[in-house]
C-alpha positions as CSV (number, residue, x, y, z in Angstrom):
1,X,146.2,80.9,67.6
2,X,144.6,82.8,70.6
3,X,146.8,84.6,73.0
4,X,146.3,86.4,76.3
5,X,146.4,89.8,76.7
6,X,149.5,90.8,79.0
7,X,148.8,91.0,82.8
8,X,149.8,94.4,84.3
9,X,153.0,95.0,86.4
10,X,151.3,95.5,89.4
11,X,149.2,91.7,88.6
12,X,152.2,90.2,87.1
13,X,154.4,90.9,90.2
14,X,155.1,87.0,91.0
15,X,152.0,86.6,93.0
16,X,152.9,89.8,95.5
17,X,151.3,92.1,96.6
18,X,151.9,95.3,95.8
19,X,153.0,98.2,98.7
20,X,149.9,100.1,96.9
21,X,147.7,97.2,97.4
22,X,148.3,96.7,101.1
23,X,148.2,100.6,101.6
24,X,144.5,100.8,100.1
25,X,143.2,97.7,102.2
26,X,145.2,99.5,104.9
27,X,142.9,102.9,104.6
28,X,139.5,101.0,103.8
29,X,139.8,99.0,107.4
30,X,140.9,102.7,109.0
31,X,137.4,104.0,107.2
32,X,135.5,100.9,108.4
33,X,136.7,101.3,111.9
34,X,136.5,105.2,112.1
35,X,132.9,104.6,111.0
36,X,131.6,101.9,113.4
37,X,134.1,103.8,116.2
38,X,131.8,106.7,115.5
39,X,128.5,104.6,116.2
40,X,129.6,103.0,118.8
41,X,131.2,106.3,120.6
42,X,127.6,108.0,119.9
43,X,126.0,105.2,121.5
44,X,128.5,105.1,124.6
45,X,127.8,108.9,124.9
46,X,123.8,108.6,124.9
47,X,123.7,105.5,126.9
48,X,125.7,107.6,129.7
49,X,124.0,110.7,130.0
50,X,120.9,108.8,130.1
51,X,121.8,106.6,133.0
52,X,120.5,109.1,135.6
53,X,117.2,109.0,133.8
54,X,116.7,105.2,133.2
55,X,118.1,104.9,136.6
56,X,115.3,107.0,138.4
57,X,112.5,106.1,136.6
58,X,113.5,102.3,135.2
59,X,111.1,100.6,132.9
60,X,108.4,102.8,133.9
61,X,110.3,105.5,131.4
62,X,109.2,103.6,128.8
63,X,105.3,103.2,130.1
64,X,104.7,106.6,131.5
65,X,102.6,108.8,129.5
66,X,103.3,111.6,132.0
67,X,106.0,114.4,130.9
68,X,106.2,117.0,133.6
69,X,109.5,119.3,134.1
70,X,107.9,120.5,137.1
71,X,107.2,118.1,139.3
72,X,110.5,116.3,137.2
73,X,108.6,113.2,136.6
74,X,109.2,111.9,132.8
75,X,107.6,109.3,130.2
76,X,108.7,108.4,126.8
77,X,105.5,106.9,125.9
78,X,103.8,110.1,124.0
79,X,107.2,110.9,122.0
80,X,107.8,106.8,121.0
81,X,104.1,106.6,120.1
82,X,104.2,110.1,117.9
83,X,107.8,108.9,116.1
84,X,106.2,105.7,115.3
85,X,102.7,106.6,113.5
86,X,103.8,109.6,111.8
87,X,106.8,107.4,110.6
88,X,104.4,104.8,109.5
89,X,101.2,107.3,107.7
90,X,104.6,108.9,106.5
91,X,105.5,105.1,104.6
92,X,102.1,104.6,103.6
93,X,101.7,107.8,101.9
94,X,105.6,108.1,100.5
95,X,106.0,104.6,99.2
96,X,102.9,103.9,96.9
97,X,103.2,107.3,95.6
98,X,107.4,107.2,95.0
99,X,106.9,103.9,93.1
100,X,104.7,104.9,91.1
101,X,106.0,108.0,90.2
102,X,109.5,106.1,89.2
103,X,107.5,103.5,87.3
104,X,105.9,106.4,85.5
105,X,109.1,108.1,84.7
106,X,111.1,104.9,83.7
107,X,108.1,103.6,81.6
108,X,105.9,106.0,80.4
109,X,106.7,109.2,80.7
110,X,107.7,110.6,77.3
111,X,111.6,111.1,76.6
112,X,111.2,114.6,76.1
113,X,109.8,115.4,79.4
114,X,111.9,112.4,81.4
115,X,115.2,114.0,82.1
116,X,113.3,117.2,83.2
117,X,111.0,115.2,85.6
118,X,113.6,113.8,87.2
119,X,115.9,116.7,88.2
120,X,112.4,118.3,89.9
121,X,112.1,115.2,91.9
122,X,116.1,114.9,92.8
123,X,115.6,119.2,93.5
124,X,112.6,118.2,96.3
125,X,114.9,116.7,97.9
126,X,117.0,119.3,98.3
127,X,114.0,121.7,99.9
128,X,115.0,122.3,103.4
129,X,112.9,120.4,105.9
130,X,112.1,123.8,107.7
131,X,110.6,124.9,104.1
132,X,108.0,121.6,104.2
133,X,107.2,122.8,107.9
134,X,106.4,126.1,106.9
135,X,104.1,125.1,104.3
136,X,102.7,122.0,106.0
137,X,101.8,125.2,108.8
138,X,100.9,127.8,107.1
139,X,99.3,126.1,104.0
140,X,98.9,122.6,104.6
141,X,97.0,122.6,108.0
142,X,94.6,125.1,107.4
143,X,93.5,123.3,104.3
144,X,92.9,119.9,106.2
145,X,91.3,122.3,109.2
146,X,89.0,123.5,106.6
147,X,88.2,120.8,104.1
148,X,89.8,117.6,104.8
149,X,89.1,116.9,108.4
150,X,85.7,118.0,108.6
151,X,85.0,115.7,106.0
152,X,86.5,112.6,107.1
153,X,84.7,113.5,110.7
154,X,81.6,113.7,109.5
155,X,82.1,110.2,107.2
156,X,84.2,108.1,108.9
157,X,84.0,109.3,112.5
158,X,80.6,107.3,113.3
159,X,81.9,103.8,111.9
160,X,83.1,101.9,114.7
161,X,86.3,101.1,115.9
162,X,88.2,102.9,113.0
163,X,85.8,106.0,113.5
164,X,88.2,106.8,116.7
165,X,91.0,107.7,114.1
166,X,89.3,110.5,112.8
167,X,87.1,112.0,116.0
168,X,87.6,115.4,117.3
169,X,88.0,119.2,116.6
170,X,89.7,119.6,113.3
171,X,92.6,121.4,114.4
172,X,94.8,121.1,110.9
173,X,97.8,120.7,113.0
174,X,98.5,117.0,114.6
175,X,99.7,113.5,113.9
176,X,98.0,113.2,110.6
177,X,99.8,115.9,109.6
178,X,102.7,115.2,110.3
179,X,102.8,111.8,108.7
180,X,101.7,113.3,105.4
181,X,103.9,115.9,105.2
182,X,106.6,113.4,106.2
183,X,105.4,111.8,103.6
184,X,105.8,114.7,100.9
185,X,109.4,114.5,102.1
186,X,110.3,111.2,101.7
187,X,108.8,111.0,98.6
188,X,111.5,112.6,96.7
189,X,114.3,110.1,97.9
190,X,112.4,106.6,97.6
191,X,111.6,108.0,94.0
192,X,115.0,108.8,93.0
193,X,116.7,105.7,94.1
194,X,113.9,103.9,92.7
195,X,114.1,105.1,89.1
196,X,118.0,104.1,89.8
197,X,116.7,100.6,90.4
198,X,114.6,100.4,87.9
199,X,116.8,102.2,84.8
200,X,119.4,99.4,86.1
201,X,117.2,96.1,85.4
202,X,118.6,94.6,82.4
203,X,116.5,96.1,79.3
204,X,116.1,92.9,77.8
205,X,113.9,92.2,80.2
206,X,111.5,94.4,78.9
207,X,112.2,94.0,75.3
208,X,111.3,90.0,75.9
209,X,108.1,90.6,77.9
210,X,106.8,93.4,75.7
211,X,107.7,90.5,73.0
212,X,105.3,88.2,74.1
213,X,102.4,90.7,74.5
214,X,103.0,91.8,77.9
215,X,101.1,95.2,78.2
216,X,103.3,97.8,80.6
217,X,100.9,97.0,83.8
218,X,101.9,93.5,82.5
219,X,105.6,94.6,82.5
220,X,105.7,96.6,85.7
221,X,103.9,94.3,88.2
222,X,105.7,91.1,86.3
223,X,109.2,92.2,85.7
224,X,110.3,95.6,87.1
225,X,108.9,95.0,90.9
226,X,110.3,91.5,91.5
227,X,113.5,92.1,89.7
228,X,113.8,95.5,91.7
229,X,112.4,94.3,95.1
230,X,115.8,94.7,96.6
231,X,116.8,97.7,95.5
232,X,112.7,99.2,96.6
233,X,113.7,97.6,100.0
234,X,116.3,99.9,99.9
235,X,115.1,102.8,99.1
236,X,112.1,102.7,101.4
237,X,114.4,101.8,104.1
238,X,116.2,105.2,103.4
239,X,113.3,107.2,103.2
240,X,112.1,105.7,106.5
241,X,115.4,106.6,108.2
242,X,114.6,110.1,107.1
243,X,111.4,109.7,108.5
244,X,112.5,108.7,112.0
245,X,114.7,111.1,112.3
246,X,113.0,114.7,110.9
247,X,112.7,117.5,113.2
248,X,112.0,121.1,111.9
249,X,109.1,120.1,109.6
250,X,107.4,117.7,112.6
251,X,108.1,120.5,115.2
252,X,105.9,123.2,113.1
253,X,102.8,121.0,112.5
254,X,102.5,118.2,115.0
255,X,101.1,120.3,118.0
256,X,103.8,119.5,120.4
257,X,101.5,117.7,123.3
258,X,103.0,115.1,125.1
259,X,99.9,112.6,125.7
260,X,98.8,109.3,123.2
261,X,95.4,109.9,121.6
262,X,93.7,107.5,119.8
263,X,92.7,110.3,117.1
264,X,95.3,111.2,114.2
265,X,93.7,114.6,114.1
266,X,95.2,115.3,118.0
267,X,98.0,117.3,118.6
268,X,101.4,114.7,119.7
269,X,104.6,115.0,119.5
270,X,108.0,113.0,118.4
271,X,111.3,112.6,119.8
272,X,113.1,115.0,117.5
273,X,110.1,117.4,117.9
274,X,110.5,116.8,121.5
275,X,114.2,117.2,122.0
276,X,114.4,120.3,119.6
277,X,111.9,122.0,121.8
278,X,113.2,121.1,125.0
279,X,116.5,120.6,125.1
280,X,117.8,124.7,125.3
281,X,115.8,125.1,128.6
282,X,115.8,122.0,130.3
283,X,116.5,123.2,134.0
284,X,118.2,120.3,135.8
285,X,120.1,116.8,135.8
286,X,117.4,114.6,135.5
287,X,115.1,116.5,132.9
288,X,118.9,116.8,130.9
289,X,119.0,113.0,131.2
290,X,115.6,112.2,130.4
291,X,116.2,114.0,127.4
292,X,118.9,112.2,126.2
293,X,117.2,108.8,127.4
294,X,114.9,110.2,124.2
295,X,118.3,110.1,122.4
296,X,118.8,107.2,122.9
297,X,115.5,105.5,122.2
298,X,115.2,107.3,118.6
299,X,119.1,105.8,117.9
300,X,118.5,102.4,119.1
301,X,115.0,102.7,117.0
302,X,116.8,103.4,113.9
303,X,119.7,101.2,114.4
304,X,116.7,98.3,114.8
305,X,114.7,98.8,111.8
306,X,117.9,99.7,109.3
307,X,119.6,96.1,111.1
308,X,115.9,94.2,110.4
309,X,115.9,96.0,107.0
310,X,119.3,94.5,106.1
311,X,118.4,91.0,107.0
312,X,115.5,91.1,105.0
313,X,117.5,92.6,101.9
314,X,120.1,89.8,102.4
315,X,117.3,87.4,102.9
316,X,116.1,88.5,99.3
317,X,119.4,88.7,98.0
318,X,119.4,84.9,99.1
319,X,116.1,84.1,97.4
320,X,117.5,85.2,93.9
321,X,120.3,83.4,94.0
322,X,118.6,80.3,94.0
């Protein structure tokens, strides 16, 4: 005859809930509410300071191309634009390549070399972002100056409408740039969380589609990216809050020129770039606030694409429950 394993004291307790139990629920709200009190003082704080700013300029603030401490007349076009494309070459560089480096790891790579691999990716993300700036300056830029850019002029600057992207002087430093070496720092996180994902799909998985002939393209494309979709979501997400967000390395290679060009090879600028360059000897009320109304934008950016990011991962979640 079967019998039960004993329930512990603490389960056993007459259906009560234990002073321990009620203390731990007790400190996970007071975490919960520290957290979102943090946010939501952060937000209070921005939105504040930039009143004055929003106030004098209104919508226009978000229009204006024109940045002038001068004349005190302010535009968050240039820094919105410059966050937004170098975030987005910085995703089209970091993801393909962070994929497919954890697919390579998780599937191919050879076990003797796996464990070592993946420490030097986990270590690149520990390279301080002013190290990638340096570089992307003193190492990076000049190579594109030289080699890269003049190239891509010569071939794709003629072809119509996409030829714009790659006109003028090859300077080395500007938005193309920055998105790639963005991209290089990215790359490092979306890979690592991504060889998490994919070491945690359930190996008979594998097992049943290498089974039925599946080759590892087979097996990848098949098993390992629908299975892991959430869990990629994820990751990229993460790697694109980093993305938003960088300062040092943007600062050293983006040019720092507040005006939209149609060219990626142009000197721009971003909102971090813009407010750690700035913000030390801004003269005045309204350039202070202005600079915070930058603040402000890059938090409500973020807070926007990591909120559409979770709908779409619970959205997914909902799709494999069915």
């Amino acid at each position: 005859m079967r019998t039960e394993p004993p329930l512990p004291e603490a389960c056993a307790d007459n259906g009560r809930t234990p002073a321990s139990e009620h203390a731990f629920r007790l400190l996970c709200r007071a975490a919960a509410v520290t957290v979102a009190g943090f946010l939501l003082a952060v937000f209070v704080v921005l939105a504040v300071n930039a009143a004055p700013a929003l106030a004098a300029f209104g919508p226009g603030f978000l229009t204006t191309q024109v940045w002038n401490p001068v004349t005190e007349r302010f535009g968050a076009v240039a820094p919105i634009f410059g966050t937004l494309i170098t975030s987005l070459i910085a995703m089209l560089v970091g993801v393909p390549l962070a994929v497919g480096s954890a697919l390579f790891l998780t599937e191919i790579c050879p076990h003797r070399l796996r464990t070592s691999l993946i420490v030097g990716v986990e270590l690149l993300a520990a390279v301080p972002s002013i190290i990638y700036g340096m570089w992307g300056l003193l190492v990076f830029a000049p190579f594109l100056a030289n080699h890269v850019q003049p190239f891509l002029i010569d071939r794709l600057g003629p072809l119509p409408l996409l030829g714009a992207l790659f006109q003028g002087p090859p300077f080395g430093i500007g938005t193309l740039t920055a998105g790639l070496i963005l991209g290089l720092m990215v790359l490092p996180f979306i890979a690592s969380v991504a060889c998490q994902v994919f070491f945690a799909i359930d190996p008979f998985l594998r097992e049943a589609a290498y089974g039925v002939g599946a080759t590892t393209w087979e097996v990848c494309r098949n098993v390992l990216m629908p299975q892991g979709r959430a869990g990629l979501l994820g990751a990229s997400m993460l790697g694109l809050g980093r993305a938003l967000g960088e300062t040092m390395a943007v600062t050293f290679v983006i040019g720092n020129a507040h005006r939209v060009s149609a060219s990626l090879f142009a000197p721009g600028t971003t909102i971090s770039a813009s407010l750690a360059n700035e913000f030390t000897e801004a003269v005045g009320d309204l350039y202070l606030s202005s600079l915070q109304a930058l603040g402000l934008i890059l938090f409500v950016i973020t807070f926007v694409v990591l909120a559409l990011a979770r709908l779409m991962l619970r959205h997914i979640e909902k799709g494999d429950a069915r």
